[in-house]
C-alpha positions as MATLAB code, in Angstrom:
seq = 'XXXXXXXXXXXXXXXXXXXXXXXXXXXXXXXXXXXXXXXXXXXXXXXXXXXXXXXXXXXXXXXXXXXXXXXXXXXXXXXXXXXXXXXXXXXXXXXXXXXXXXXXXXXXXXXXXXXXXXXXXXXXXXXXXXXXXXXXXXXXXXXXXXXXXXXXXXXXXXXXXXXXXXXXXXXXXXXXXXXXXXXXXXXXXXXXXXXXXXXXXXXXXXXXXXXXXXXXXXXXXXXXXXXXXXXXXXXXXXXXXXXXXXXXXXXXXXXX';
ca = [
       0.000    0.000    0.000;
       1.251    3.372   -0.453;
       2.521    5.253    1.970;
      -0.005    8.005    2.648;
      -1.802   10.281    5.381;
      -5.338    9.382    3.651;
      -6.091    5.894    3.964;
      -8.210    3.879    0.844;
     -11.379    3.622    3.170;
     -11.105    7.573    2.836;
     -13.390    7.729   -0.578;
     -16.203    6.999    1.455;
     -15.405   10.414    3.590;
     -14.975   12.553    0.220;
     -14.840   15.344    2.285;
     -11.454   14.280    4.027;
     -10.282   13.809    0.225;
     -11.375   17.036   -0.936;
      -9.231   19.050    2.390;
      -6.144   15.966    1.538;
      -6.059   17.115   -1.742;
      -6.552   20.510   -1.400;
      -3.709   20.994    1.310;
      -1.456   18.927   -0.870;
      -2.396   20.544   -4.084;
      -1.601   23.986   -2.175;
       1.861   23.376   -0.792;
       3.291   22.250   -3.894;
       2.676   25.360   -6.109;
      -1.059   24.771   -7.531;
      -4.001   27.388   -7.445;
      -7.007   26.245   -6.099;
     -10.360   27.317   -8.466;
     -13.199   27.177   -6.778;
     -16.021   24.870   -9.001;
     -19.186   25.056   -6.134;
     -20.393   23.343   -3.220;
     -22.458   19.727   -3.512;
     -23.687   18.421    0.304;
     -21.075   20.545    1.761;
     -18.038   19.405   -0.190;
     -16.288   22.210   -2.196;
     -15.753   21.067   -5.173;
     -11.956   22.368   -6.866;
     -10.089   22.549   -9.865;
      -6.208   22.418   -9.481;
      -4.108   24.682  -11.366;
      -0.075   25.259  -11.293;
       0.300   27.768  -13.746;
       3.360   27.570  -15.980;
       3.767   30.085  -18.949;
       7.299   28.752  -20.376;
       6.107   24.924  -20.194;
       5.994   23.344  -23.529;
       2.474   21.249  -23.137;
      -0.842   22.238  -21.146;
      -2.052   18.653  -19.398;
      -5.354   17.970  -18.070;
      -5.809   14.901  -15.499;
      -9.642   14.043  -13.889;
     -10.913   11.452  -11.762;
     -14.114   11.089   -9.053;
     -16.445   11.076  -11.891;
     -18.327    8.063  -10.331;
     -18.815    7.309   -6.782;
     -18.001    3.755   -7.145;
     -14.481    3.744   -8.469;
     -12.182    5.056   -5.823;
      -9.273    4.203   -6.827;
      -8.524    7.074   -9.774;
      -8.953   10.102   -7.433;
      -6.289    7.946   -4.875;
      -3.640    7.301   -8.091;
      -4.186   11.335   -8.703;
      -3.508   12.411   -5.303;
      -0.357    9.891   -4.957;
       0.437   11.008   -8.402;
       0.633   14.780   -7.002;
       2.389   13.318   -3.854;
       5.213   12.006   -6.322;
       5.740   14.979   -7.578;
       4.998   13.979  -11.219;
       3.164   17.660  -11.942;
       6.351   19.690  -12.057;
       7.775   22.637  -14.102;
       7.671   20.022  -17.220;
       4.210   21.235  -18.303;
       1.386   23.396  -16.894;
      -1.011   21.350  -15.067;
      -4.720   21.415  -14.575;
      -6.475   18.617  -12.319;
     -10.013   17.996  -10.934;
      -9.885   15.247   -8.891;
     -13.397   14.939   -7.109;
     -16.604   15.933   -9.641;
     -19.308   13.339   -7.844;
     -18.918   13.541   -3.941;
     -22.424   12.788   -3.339;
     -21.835    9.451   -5.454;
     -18.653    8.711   -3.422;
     -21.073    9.061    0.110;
     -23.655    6.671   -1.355;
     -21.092    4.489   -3.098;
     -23.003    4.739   -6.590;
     -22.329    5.319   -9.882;
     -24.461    8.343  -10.193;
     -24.551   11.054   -8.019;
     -27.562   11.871   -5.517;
     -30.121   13.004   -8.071;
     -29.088    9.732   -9.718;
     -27.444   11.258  -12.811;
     -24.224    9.730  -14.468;
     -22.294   12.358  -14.516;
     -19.951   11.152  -17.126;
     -23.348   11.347  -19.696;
     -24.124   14.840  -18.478;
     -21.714   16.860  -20.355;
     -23.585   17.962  -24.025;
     -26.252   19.585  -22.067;
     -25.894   19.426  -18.757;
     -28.505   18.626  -16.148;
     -26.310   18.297  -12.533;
     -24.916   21.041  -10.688;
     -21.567   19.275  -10.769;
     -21.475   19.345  -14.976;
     -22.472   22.958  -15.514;
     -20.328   23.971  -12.739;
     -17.053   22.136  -14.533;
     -18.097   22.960  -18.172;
     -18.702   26.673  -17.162;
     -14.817   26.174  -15.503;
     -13.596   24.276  -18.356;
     -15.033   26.980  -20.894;
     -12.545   29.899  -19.169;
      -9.495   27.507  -19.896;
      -7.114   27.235  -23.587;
      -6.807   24.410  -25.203;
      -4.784   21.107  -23.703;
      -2.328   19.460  -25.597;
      -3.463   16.076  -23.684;
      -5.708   15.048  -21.812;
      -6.472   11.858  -19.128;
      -9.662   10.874  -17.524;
      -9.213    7.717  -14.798;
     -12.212    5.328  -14.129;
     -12.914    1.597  -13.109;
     -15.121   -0.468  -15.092;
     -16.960   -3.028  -12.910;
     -17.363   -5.546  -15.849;
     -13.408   -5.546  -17.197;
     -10.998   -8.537  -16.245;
      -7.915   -6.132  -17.307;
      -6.959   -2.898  -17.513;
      -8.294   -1.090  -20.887;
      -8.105    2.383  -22.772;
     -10.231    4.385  -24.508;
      -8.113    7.177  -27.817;
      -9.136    9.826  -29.315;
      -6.695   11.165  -31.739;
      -7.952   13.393  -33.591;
      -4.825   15.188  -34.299;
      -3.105   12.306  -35.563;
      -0.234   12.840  -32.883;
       2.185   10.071  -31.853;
      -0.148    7.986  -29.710;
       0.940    6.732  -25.803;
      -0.763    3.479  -26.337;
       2.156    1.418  -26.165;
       3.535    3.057  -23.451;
       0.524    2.852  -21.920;
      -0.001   -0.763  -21.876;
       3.412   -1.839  -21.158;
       3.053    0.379  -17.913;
      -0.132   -1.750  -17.344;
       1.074   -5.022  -18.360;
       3.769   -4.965  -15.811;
       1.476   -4.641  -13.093;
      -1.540   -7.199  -14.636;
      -3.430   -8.295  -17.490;
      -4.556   -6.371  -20.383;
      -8.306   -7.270  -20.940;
      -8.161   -9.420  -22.928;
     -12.120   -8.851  -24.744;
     -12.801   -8.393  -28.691;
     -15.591   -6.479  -27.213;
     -15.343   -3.700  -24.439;
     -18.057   -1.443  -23.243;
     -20.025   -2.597  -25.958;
     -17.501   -1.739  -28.664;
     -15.344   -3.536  -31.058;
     -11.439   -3.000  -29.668;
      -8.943   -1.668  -32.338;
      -6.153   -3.425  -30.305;
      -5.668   -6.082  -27.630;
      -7.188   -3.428  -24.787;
      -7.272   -0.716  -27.014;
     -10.873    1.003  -27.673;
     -10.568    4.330  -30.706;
     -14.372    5.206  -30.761;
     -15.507    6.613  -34.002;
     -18.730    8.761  -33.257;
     -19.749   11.472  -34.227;
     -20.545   13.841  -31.309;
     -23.735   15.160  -33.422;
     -25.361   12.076  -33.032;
     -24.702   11.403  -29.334;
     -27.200   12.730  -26.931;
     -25.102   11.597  -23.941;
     -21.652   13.181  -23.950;
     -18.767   11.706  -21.170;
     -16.442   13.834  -20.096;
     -13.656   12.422  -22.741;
     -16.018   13.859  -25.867;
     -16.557   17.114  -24.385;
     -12.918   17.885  -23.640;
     -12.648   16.272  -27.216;
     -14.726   18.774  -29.064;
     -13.803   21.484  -27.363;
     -10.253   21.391  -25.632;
      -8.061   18.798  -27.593;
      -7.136   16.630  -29.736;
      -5.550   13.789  -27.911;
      -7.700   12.174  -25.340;
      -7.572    9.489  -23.264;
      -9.589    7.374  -20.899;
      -7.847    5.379  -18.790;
      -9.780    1.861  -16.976;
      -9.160   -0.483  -14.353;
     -10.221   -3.670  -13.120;
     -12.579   -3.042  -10.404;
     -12.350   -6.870   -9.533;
      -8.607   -6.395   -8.389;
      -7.260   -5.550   -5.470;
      -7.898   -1.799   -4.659;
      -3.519   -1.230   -3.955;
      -3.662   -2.622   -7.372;
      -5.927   -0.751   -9.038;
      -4.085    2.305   -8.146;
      -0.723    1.566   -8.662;
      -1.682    0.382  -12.132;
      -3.173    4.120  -12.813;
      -0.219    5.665  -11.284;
       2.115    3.308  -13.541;
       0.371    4.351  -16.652;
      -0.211    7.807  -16.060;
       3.767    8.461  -15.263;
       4.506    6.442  -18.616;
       2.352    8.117  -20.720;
       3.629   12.068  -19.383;
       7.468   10.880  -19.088;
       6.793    9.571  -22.978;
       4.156   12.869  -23.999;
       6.834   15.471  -22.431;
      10.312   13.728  -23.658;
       9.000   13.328  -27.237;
      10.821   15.475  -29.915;
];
């Protein structure tokens, strides 16, 4: 297990996640933006501004309620000290407290948040697309989630750009650590690769946006979504995002 001040158990007390991250967020050079308040949490965006870096990164998590381990693997991520001067950094790591309280999927009102975002219905959404909206462009972008269904860790690209893609990196990270699903069919979609999903939709035709499509058609052109097993061990689970995560920045901020 890592080594931290906030145990696992913690996701089930988002509010002692929100005031971990926050203070740790804080002392190591990031700008706190305020997003709201849902059932007393205050909800924050993370920004370490960074005006010479070569690449603007983006990094969410806490999207669902039941897959704690991606806002853990951000906040040991930031413990690591893997968002340095190498880039200019914005994180939200906690969008769905209400969900992480009730241990759901969707938040209180029962919306999936990650379907909100073409026209949003939750307080949570509008409040981080009305945030998102005041930020440029990011040259990358990761979202982390579990899926309760996978037997391996999996990833979701959108490449729009046609930019050198992290997948290999990626999946080596993962492989070290477990299996790569091994399904033909994920999610309900035909994989490009061995654990490798590139959706081809057209956004028009989607009523139900996730977060990924959203930062897609408006923020970037390299996007990715980053899953879990939820049937491994939770230690696991997170060191398999924090693996993957460091491979793919080390390989996005050393490249040419």
């Amino acid at each position: 297990m890592f080594a931290s001040s906030t145990p696992f158990s913690s996701f089930l007390a988002p509010a002692a996640f929100a005031a971990d991250f926050d203070r740790e967020a804080r002392a190591r050079g990031f700008r706190a933006d305020p997003l709201g308040v849902v059932a007393e949490i205050p909800l924050h965006a993370y920004v370490r501004p960074n005006p010479s870096a070569r690449a603007k990164l983006y990094l969410s998590s806490g999207v669902h309620g039941d897959e704690p381990a991606p806002p853990q693997a951000l906040l040991e991520l930031l413990r690591r000290g893997v968002f340095d001067e190498r880039a200019e950094w914005y994180l939200v790591p906690l969008l769905n407290p209400t969900g992480f309280i009730a241990r759901t999927r969707e938040n209180a009102d029962g919306i999936d948040l990650n379907r909100d975002y073409r026209n949003p219905r939750s307080a949570e959404i509008l409040a981080h697309t009305r945030w998102l909206a005041r930020q440029p462009r990011f040259d990358a972008t990761f979202c982390l989630h579990e899926d309760y269904e996978a037997t391996g860790f999996y990833l979701y690209e959108v490449n729009t750009g046609e930019l050198a893609s992290l997948v290999p990196v990626m999946l080596d990270a993962a492989r070290a650590l477990g299996p790569i699903d091994p399904a033909e069919i994920i999610d309900g979609r035909a994989i490009s690769a061995p654990g490798v999903i590139r959706p081809n939709i057209d956004p028009v035709l989607r009523d139900a946006w996730p977060e990924a499509l959203f930062l897609r058609e408006h923020h970037t052109s390299l996007s990715y979504t980053l899953e879990t097993a939820s049937a491994q061990a939770p230690d696991l689970r997170v060191r398999t995002h924090v693996a993957v995560v460091e491979a793919a920045l080390t390989a996005f901020l050393t490249r040419p």
